[in-house]
Backbone atoms as SQL, in Angstrom:
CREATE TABLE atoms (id INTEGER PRIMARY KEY, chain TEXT, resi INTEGER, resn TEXT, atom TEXT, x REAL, y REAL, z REAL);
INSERT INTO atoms VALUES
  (1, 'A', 1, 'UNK', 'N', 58.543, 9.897, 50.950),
  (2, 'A', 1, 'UNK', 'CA', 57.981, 10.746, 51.994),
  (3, 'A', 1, 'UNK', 'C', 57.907, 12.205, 51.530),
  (4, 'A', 2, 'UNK', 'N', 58.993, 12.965, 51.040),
  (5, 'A', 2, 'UNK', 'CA', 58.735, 13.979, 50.104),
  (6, 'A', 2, 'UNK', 'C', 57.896, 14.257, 49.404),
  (7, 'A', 3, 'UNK', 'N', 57.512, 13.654, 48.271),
  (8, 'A', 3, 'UNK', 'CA', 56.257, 13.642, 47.925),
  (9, 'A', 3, 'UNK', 'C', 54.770, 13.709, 48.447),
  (10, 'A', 4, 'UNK', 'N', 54.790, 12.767, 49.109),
  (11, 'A', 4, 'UNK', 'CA', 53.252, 13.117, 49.924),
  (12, 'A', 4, 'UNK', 'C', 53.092, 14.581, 50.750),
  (13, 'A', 5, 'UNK', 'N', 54.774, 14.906, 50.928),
  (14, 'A', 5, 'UNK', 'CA', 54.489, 16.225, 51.803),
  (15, 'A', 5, 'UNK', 'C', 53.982, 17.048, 50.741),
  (16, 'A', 6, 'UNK', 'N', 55.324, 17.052, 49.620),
  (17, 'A', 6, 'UNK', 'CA', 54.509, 18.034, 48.235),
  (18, 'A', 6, 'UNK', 'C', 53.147, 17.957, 47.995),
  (19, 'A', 7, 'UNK', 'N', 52.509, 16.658, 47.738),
  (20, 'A', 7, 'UNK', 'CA', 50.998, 16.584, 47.667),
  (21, 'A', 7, 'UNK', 'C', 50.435, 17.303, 48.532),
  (22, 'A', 8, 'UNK', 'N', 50.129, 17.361, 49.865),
  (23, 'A', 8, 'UNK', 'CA', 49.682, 17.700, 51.050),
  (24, 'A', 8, 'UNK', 'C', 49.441, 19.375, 51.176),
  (25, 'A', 9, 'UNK', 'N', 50.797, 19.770, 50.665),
  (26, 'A', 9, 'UNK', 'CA', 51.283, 21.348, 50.821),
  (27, 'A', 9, 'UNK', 'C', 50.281, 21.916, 49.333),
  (28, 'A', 10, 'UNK', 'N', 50.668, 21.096, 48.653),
  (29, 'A', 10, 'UNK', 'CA', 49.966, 21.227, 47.363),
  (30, 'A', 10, 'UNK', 'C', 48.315, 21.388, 47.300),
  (31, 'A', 11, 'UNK', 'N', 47.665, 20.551, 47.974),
  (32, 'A', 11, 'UNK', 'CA', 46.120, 20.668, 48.304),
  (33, 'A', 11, 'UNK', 'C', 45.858, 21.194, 49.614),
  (34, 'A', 12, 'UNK', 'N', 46.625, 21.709, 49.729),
  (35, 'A', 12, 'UNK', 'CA', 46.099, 23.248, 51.287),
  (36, 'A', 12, 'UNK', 'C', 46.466, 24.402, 50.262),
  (37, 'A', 13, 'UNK', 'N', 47.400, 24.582, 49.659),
  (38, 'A', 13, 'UNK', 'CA', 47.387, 25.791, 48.888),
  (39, 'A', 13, 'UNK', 'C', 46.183, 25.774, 48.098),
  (40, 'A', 14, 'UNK', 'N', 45.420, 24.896, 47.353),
  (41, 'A', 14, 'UNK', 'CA', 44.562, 24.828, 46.276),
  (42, 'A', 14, 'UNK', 'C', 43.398, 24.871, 47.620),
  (43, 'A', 15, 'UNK', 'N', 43.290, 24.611, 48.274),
  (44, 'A', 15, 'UNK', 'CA', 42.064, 24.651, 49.526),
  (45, 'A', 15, 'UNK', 'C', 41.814, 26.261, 49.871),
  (46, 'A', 16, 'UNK', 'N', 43.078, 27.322, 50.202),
  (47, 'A', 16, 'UNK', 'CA', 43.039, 28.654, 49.822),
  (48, 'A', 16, 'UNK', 'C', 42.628, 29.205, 48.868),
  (49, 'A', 17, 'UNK', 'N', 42.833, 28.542, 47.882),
  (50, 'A', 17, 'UNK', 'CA', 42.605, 29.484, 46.404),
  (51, 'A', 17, 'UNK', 'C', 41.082, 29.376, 46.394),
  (52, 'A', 18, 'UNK', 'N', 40.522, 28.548, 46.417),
  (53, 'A', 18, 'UNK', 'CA', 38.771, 28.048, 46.877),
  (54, 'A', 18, 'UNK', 'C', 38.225, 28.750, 47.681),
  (55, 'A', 19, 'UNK', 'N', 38.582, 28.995, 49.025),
  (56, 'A', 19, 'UNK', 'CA', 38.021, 29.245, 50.655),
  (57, 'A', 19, 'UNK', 'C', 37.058, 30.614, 49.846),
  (58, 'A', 20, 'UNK', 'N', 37.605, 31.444, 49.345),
  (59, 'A', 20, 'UNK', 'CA', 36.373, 32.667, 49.337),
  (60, 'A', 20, 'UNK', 'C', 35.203, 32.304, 48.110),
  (61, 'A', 21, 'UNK', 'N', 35.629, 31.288, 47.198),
  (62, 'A', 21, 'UNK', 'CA', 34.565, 31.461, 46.334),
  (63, 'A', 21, 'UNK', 'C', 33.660, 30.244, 46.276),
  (64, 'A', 22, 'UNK', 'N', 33.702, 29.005, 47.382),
  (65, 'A', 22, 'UNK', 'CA', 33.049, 27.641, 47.310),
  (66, 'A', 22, 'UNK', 'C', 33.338, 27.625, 48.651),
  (67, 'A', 23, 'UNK', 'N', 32.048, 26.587, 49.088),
  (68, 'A', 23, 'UNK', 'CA', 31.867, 26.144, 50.528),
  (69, 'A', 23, 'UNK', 'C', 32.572, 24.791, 50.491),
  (70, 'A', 24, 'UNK', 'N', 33.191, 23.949, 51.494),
  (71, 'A', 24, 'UNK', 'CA', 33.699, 22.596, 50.973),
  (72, 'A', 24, 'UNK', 'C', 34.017, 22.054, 52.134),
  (73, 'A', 25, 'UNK', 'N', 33.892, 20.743, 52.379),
  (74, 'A', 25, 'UNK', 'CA', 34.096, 20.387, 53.183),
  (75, 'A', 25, 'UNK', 'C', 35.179, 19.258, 53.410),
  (76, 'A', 26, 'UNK', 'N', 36.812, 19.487, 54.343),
  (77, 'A', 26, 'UNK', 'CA', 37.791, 19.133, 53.654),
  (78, 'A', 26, 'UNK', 'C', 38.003, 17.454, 53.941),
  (79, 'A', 27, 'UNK', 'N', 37.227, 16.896, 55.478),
  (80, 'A', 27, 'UNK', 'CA', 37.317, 15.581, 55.798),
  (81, 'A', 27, 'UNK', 'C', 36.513, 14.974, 54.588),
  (82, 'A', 28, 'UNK', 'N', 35.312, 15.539, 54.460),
  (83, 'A', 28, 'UNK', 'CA', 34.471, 14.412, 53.481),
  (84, 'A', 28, 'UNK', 'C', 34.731, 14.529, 52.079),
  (85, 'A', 29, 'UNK', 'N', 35.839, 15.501, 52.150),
  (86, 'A', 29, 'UNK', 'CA', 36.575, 15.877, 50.554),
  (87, 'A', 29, 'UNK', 'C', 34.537, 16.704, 49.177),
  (88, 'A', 30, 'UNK', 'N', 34.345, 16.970, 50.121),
  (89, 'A', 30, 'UNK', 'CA', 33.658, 17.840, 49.166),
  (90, 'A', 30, 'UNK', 'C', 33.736, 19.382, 48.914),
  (91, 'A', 31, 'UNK', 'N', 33.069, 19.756, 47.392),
  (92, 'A', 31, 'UNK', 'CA', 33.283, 20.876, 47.481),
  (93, 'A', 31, 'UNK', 'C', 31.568, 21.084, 47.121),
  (94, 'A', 32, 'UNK', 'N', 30.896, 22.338, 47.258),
  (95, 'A', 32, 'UNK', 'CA', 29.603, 22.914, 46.939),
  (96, 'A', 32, 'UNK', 'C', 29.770, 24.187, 45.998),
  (97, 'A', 33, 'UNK', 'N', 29.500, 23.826, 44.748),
  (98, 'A', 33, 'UNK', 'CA', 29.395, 24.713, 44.447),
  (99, 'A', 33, 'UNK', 'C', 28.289, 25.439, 43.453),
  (100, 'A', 34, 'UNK', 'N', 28.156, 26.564, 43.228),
  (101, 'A', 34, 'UNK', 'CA', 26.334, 27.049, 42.665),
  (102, 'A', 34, 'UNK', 'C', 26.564, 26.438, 41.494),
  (103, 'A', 35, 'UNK', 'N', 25.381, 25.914, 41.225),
  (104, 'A', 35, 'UNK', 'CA', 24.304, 25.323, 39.989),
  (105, 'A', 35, 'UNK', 'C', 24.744, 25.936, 39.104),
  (106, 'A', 36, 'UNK', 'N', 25.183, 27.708, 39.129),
  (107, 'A', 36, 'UNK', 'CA', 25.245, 28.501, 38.165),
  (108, 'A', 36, 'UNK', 'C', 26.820, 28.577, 37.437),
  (109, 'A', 37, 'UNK', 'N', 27.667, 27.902, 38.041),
  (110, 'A', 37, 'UNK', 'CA', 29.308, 28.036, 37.868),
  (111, 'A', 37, 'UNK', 'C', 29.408, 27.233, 36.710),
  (112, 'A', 38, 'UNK', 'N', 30.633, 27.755, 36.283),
  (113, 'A', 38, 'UNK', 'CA', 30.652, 27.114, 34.343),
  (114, 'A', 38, 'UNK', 'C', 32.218, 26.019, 35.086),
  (115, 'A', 39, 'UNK', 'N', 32.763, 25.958, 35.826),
  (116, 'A', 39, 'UNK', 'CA', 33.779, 24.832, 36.236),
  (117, 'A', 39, 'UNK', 'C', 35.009, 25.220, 35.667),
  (118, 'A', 40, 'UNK', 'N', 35.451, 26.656, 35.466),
  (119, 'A', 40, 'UNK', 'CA', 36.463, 26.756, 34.490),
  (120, 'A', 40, 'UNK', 'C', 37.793, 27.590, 35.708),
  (121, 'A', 41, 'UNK', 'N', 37.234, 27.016, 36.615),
  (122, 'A', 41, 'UNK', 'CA', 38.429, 27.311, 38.040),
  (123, 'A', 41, 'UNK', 'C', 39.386, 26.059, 37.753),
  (124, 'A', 42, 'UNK', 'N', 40.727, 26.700, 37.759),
  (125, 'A', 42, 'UNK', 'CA', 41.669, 25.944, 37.690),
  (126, 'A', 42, 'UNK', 'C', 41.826, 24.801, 39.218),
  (127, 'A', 43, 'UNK', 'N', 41.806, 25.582, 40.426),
  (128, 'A', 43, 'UNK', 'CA', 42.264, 24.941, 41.301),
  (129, 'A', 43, 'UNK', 'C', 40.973, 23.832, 42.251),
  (130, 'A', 44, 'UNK', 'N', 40.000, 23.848, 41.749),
  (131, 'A', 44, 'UNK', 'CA', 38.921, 23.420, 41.601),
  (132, 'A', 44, 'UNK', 'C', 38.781, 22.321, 40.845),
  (133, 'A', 45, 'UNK', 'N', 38.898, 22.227, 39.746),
  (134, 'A', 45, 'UNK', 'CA', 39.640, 20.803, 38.779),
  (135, 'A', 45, 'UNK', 'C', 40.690, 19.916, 39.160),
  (136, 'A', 46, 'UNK', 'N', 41.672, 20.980, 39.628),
  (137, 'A', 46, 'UNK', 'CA', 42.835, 20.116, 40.480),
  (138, 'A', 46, 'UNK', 'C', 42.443, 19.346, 41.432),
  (139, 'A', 47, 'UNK', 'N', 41.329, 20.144, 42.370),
  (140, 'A', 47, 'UNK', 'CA', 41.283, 19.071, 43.675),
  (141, 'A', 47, 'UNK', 'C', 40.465, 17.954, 43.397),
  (142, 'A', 48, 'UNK', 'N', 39.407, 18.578, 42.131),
  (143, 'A', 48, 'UNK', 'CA', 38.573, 16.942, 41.674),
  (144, 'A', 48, 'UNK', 'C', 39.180, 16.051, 40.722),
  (145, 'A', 49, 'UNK', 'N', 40.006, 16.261, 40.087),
  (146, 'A', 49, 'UNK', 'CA', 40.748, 15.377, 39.373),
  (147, 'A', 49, 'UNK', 'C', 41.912, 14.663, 39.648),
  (148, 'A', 50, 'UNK', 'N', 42.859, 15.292, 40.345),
  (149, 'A', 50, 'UNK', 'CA', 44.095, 14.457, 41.246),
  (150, 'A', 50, 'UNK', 'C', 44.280, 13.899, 42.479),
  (151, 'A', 51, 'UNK', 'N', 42.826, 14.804, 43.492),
  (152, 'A', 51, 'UNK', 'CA', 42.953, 14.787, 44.804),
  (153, 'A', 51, 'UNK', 'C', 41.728, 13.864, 45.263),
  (154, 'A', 52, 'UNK', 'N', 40.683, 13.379, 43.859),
  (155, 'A', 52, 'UNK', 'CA', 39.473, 13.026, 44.052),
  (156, 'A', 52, 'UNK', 'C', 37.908, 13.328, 44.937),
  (157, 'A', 53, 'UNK', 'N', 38.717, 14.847, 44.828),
  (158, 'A', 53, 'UNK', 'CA', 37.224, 15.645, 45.937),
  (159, 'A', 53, 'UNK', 'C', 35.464, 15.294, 44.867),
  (160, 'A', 54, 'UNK', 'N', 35.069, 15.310, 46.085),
  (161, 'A', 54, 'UNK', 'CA', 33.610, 15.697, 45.034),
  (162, 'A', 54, 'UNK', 'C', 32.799, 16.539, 44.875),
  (163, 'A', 55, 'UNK', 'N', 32.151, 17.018, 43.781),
  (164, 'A', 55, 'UNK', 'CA', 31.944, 18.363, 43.689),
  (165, 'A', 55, 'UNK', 'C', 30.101, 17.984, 43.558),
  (166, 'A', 56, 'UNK', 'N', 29.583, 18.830, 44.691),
  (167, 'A', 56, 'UNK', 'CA', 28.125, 18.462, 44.423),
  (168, 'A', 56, 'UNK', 'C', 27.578, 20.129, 44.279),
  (169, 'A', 57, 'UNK', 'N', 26.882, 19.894, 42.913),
  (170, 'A', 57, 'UNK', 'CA', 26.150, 21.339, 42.696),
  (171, 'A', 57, 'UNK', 'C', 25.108, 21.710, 43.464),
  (172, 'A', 58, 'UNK', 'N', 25.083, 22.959, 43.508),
  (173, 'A', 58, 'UNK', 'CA', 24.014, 23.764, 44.683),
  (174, 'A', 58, 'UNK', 'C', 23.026, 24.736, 44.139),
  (175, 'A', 59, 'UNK', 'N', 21.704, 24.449, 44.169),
  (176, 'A', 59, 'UNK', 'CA', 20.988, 25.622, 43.804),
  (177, 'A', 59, 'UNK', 'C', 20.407, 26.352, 44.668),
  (178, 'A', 60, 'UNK', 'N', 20.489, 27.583, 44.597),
  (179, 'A', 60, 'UNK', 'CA', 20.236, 28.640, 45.596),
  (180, 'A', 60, 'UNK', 'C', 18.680, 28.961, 45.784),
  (181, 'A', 61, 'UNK', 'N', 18.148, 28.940, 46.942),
  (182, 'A', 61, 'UNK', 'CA', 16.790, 29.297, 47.118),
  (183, 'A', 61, 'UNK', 'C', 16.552, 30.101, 47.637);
């Protein structure tokens, strides 16, 4: 049970670190982010690689 709390606490902190620079949406576990981003955000990797978010690119019109 510990653990999942750690997990939990763990991907709301990484959901902050995001909030000003990607739009995302947290039920359908996506994140949006511009076409133009090179992916070299740490906490951004975290949530698509451990937490299984999905990251759909966005081009701006």
């Amino acid at each position: 049970m510990d653990t999942d709390n750690k997990k939990t606490n763990r991907r709301y902190r990484l959901h902050r670190k995001i909030k000003g620079l990607y739009r995302f949406q947290v039920r359908q576990k996506i994140i949006y982010v511009p076409d133009s981003d090179d992916m070299t955000n740490k906490a951004l990797r975290e949530l698509h690689e451990k937490f299984n978010y999905q990251i759909q690119f966005e081009i701006p019109s």
